[in-house]
N, C-alpha and C positions, 0 to 999 in steps of 0.2 A: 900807493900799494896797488900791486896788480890784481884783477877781476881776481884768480886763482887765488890771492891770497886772503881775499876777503871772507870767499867761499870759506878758507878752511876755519876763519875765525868765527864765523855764525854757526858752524857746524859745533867748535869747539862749546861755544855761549848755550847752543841749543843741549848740547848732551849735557852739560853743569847743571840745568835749569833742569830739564829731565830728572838726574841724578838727586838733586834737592827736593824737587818733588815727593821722588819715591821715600826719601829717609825723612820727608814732613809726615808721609802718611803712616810712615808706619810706628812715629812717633805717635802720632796724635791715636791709633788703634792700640796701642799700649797702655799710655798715660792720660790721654783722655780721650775715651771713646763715648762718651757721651756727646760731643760735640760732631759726633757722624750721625745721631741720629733725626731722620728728617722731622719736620714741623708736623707732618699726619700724625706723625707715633705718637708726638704729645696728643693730639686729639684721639684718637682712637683711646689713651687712657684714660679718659674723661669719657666712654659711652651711654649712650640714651640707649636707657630698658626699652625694650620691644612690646608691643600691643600684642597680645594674641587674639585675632577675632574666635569669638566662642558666642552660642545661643543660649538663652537658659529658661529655666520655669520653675514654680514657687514649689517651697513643700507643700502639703494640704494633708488635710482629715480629711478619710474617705472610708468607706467598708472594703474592704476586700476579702474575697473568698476563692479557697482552691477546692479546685474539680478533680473526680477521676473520670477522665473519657473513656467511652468502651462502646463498644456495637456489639446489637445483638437482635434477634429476632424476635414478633411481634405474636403469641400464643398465649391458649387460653388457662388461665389460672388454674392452677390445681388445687385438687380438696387438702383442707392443711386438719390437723390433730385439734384446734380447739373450737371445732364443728362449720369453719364455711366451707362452703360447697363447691364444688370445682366449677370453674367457667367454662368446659365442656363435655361434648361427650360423642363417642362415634357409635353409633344405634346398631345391633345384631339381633337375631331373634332367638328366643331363649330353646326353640324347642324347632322341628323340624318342620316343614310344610311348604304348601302353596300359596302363594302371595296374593288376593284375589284382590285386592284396595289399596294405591298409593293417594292416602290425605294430604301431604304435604308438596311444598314445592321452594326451590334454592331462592332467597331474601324470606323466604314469610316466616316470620315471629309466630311461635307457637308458645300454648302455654303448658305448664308443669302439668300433665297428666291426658295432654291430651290424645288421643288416635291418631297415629300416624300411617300405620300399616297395618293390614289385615288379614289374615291367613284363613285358611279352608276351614271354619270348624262343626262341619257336618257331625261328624263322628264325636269331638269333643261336645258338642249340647247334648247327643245322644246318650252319652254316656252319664251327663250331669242330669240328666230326667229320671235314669234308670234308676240313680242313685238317688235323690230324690225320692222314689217312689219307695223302696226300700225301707228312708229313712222312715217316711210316712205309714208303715205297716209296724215298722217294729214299735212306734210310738202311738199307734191305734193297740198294740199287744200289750202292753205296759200300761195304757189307759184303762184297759179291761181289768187284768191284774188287781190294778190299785183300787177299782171296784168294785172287786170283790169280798164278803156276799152284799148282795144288793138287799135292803129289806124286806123284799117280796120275797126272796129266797129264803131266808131265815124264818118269815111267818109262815111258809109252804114248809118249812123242813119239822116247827114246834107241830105246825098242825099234826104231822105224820108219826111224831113222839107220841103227842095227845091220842091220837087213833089208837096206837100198837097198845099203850099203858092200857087203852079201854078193853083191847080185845083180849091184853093177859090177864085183866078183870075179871074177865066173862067166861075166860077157859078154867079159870082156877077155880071160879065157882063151880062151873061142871064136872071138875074134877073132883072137887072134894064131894060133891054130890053122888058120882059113881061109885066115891070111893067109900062112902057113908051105904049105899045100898049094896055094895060088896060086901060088908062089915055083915050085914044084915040079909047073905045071899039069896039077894033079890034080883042086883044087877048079874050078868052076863058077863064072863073076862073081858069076853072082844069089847065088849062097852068099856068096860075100866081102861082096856088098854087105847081106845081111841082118842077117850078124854084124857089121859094122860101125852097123847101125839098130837092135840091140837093144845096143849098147852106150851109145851114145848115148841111149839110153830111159833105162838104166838109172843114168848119169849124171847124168841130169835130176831122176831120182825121187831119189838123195842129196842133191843141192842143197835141193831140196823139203824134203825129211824133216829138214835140219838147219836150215832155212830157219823151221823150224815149231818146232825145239826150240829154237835163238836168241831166236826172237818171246818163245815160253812164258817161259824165263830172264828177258828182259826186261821183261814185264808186273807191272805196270800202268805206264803210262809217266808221267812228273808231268801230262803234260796232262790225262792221264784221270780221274788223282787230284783234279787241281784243278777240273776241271768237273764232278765226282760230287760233291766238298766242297764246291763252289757253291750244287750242289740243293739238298742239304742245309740249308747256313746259308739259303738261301731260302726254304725250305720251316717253317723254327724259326720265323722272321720272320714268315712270315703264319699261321702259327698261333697266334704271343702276339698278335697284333693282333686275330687272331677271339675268343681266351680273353680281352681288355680289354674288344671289344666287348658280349659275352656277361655279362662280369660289372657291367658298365656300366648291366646290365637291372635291378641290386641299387642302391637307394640304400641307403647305410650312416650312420650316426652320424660324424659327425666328430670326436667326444669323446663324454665321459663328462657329461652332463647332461637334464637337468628336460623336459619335450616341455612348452611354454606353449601352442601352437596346432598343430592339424592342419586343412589347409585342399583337403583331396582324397578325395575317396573310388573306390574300386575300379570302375571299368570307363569312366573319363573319362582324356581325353590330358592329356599330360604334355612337357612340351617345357622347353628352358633360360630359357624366361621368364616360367616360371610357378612359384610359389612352395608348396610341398606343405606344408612344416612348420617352426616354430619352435624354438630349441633354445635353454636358457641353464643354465649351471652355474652352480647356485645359492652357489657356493662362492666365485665368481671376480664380485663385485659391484664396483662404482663411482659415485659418484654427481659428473657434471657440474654443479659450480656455477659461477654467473657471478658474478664476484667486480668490483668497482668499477676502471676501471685504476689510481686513485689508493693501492689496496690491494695493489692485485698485484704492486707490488714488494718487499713484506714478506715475499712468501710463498715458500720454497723448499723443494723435493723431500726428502721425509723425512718435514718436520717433524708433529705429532699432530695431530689432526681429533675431532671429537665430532659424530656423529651419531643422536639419539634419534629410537627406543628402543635401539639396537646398543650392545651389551654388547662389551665389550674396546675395542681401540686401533685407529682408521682411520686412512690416513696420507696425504699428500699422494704423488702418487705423478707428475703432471704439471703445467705450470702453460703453458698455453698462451701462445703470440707472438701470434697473431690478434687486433685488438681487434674486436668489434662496434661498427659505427658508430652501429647502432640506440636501443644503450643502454648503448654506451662502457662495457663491461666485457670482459674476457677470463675464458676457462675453465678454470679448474681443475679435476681428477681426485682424486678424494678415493679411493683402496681399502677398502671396508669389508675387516672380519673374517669372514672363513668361516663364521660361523655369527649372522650378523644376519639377523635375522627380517625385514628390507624387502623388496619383492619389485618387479621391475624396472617402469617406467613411475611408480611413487611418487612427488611433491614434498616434497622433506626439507629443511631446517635444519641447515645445515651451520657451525661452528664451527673455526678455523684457529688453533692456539697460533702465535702468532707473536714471540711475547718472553716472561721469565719472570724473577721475582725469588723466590730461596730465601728469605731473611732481609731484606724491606725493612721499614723502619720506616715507619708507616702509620697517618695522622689520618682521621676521617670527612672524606668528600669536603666537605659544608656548612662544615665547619670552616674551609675554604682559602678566603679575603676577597682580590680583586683588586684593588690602588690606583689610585688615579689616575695613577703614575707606571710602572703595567703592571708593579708587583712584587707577588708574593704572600708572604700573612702567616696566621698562627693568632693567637691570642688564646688565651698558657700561664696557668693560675690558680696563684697561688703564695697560701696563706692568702686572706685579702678581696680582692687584687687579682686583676687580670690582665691584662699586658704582651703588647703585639703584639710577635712575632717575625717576621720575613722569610723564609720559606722559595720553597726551588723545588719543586716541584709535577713527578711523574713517571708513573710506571705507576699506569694507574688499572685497579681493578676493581669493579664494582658500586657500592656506595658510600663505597669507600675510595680513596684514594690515595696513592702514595709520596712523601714527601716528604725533600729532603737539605739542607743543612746542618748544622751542628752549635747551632744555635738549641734544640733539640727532643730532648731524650728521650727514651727509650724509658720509660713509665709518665707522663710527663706528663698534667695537665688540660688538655684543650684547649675552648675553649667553641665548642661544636656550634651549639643555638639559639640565637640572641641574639650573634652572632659577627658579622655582617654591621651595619656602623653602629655598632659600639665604637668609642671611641677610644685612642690609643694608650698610657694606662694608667687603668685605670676599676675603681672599687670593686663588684662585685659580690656577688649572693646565688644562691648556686648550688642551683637546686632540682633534682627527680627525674627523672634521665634515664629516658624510655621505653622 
């Protein structure tokens, strides 16, 4: 056979064997197409679960407590309704003048009443002397008054009765004498009628003499008494009004506190609207925070405050009705401790315990996964797994929070990193918490 013919017969062989081929394969992807599938696919049906590396940390009992944060500034307490005293006060003078004496000076602790400033009061002593002296006359009038009659007066006034009784004695016997030698015209008219004008003289001068020792007996009569006690109590009355005025020249301390500002000095006026000195007890602090209105229903009078750097316990002491429209919060009153080192006008950080758990059971906050179905869960490690649980989510603090159920014990693993995108039970590899 020639070259050519060979050719055409291996071309022929090669297309048959081709041809058979193709009607193997598409037998065998009809009638058995399992026998295409390679030896991997068997193993890929057979897979090894995946490790998820994840961190974790125990449940625990702990306290937790939530805050309301607020800032607010550092001023002196105010006088409240059931009589404390307000922790300051800014000093005016009640009345008008010249300021001749600044006693105090900015840091020095003065006490409750004492001399601060001192005004001109030439005129105001003068006035209280004058008055004074007044008082003094009308109660020397009254003294006299109420000792009247004095008993020498009374034994002078009998004596003077005694006398006159003797002298109508003496006239009447002359008289009836004349009158007897008249009878008998012996005597002279003119004589009758003179013993008759010295009798009647001396009738007159009795009346008189008892007329005068009646009066004395009778004295003081109440009218007298009442309009000498009048002067009197009038005379008291505008004397404490001169001693007010007078002492009125003295501004005094209204408490026991700190002097922050003095704002006067000696020989410039002084009047009720003008402002001499500042006062605050440093004892009696508070700090005004503006707290959110959405917060401020949590917060009630008592409860604890933290205010750093103040050492001890601030407390809430008011919570204001007022909203601000400006920035929709109300004010609360925090009292510091008596011996917090802030000093008034400061902006502080102020802190509001508003709830408290002694013994809550408590996962890191990262731990707690939100579902799609808006329940919350942890992810507990028991050996290689770990199972999501369903918990409720409570008091949070920093980076913990409470959680309830009974899903969760107390020492459980909970997966902290790698907790977000678990699924609901998954082989993990728990590596080194940080």
């Amino acid at each position: 056979m020639s070259g050519e013919g060979r050719r055409s017969v291996w071309r022929i062989a090669f297309s048959f064997l081709v041809f058979a081929a193709l009607i193997g394969g598409v037998a065998a992807l009809v009638f058995r197409p399992e026998w295409l599938k390679p030896k991997v696919a068997e193993e890929h049906e057979k897979e090894v679960e995946p490790e998820v590396p994840v961190k974790v940390a125990p449940a625990r009992r702990m306290a937790l407590h939530r805050w309301v944060e607020a800032f607010g500034t550092v001023e002196p307490a105010v006088a409240t309704a059931d009589g404390k005293p307000a922790g300051g006060a800014t000093l005016t003078s009640p009345v008008a003048g010249v300021i001749t004496q600044v006693r105090c000076g900015p840091g020095q602790v003065v006490e409750q009443g004492a001399v601060l400033f001192q005004l001109d009061d030439r005129l105001a002593k003068a006035a209280e002397g004058q008055a004074a002296a007044v008082l003094e006359s009308a109660r020397a009038a009254l003294a006299r008054l109420r000792a009247t009659p004095r008993p020498e007066q009374l034994a002078l006034a009998q004596l003077g009765v005694d006398k006159a009784r003797d002298g109508v004695d003496f006239a009447q016997k002359q008289f009836d004498r004349q009158k007897l030698l008249s009878s008998q015209e012996v005597a002279a008219t003119k004589t009758m009628e003179a013993a008759a004008h010295d009798l009647a003289a001396a009738q007159n001068e009795l009346r008189s003499a008892q007329g005068q020792l009646t009066l004395l007996k009778n004295s003081p009569t109440p009218e007298e008494l009442t309009e000498a006690t009048a002067k009197v109590t009038e005379a008291e009355k505008a004397l404490a009004a001169a001693q007010v005025q007078h002492s009125m020249m003295q501004i005094r301390a209204p408490l026991r506190a700190t002097v922050t500002r003095v704002m006067a000095s000696p020989g410039e006026a002084a009047d009720t609207t003008r402002a001499l000195a500042q006062l605050v007890a440093m004892d009696r602090l508070v700090v005004n925070a503006a707290v959110p209105v959405g917060e401020a229903s949590l917060i009630k009078v008592g409860q604890r405050a933290q205010v750093e750097p103040t050492p001890g316990q601030a407390t809430v002491s008011l919570v204001g009705y007022d909203v601000d429209r400006k920035n929709n919060t109300v004010t609360v009153t925090v009292s510091l401790p008596a011996e917090t080192p802030l000093r008034p006008g400061s902006f502080q950080r102020v802190k509001i315990l508003v709830d408290e758990r002694g013994d809550a059971l408590a996962v890191p906050w990262k731990s707690v996964v939100r579902q799609e179905d808006g329940s919350s869960s942890v992810a507990v490690v028991h050996g290689e797994k770990a199972q999501r649980k369903t918990v409720t989510p409570g008091l949070r603090e920093g980076d913990w929070v409470e959680i309830g159920g009974d899903a969760v014990k107390e020492g459980d693993q909970v997966v902290t990193d790698g907790a977000y995108g678990l699924p609901k039970e998954a082989k993990v590899h728990v590596g080194e918490e940080k």
